[in-house]
N, C-alpha and C positions, 0 to 999 in steps of 0.2 A: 220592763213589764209593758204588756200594751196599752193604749190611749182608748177609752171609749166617749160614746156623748150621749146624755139622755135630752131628751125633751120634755117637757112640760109646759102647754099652754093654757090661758085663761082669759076668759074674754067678760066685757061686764055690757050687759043690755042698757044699765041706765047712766052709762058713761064714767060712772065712777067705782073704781075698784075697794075690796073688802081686802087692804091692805093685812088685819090682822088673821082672818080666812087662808088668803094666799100667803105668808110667812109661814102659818104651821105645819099649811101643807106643802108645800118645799122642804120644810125642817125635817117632814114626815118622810118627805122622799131620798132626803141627804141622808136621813137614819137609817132608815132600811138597803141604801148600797152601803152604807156602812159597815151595816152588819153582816155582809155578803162580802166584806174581805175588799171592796172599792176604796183608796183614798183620792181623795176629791182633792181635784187642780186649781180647780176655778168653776164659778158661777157666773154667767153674765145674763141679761136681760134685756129686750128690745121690745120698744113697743111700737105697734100701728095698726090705724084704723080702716076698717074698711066698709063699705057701703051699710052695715047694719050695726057694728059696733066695735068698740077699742077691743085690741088684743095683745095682754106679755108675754112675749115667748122668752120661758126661761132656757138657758144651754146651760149643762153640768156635764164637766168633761170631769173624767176620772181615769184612775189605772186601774186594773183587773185582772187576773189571769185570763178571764174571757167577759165576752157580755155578760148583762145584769140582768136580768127581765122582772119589770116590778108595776 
């Protein structure tokens, strides 16, 4: 089956992030390619900051008969 990758980023103006915010809604986005027939590989996470504020870019690679759009 093929490989696809979503993205999802999030950035916080006062430099600290709303860990339990961004968990649901991740959770929220793992549910719904789930529910689209997606089993999920991996999730990874990176973060850096740039001239106005931090940012985590989430990557969710999953398998699919084709892309997800969500």
């Amino acid at each position: 089956m093929p490989v696809f990758v979503q993205l999802w980023c999030t950035c916080s103006i006062s430099g600290l992030f709303d860990w339990k915010k961004d968990t649901k809604q991740l959770n929220d986005m793992l549910k719904k390619l789930q529910e689209r027939g997606a089993r999920i590989i991996d999730v990874k996470a990176t973060m850096t900051t740039s001239e106005e504020s931090p940012v985590i870019t989430y990557v969710i690679i999953y398998e699919a008969p084709a892309p997800i759009e969500i």
